[in-house]
N, C-alpha and C positions, 0 to 999 in steps of 0.2 A: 318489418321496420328495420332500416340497416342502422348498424352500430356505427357510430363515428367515435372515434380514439383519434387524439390527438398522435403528429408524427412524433416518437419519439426522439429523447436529445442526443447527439451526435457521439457523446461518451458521457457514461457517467449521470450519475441523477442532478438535474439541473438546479434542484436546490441549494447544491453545495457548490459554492465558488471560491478562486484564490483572488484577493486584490490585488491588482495585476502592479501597484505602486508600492508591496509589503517589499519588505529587504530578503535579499538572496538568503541570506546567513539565517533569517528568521524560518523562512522556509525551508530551509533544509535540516533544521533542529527541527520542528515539527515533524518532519519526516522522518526523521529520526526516532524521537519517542515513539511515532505510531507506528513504524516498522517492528521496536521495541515490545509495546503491545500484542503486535501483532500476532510473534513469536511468541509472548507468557502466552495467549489463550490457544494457540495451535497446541504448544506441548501438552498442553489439559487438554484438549478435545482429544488429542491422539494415545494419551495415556485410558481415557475411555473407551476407544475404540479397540475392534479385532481385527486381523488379517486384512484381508483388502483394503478396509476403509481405513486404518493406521496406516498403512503404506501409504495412501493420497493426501493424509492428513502430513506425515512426514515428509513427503514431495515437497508440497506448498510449502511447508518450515523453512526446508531447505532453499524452495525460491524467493522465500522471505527474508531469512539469513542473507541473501545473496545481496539484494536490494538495502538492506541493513549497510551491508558492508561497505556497497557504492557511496552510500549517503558520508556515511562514516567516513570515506576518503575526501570525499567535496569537503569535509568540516576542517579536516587535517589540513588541507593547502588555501583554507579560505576563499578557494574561489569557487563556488558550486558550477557545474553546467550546466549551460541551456542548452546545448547539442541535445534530439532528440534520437 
């Protein structure tokens, strides 16, 4: 009997969507907080972990810091990007 699975969605689990009519400004606070998040639970997974998997965990921080940052600029000058 073959399996049929639906194709999956192009990015990202399809439940969750942005309204594509929300305000720049409002989007990019949200972005903000949950980069915010992001980082508090990365430092707690990495402060429980050892050797390798603390380095991966710290990577991510770090690419999440980064992302943080960008947001954090968009807020400063008000104008967030839509360049992808």
């Amino acid at each position: 009997m073959p399996k049929h699975t639906p194709n999956p969605p192009e990015r990202g689990m399809s439940m969750f969507t942005v309204d594509p009519d929300a305000d720049p400004g409002s989007i990019a606070i949200q972005a903000f907080e949950t980069f915010c998040s992001v980082n508090d639970l990365l430092l707690d997974l990495a402060d429980s972990l050892d050797d390798k998997a603390r380095h991966m965990a710290m990577a991510i921080y770090q690419l999440s810091e980064l992302g943080l940052m960008l947001v954090e600029k968009s807020l400063e000058t008000g104008q967030p990007s839509t360049a992808v």
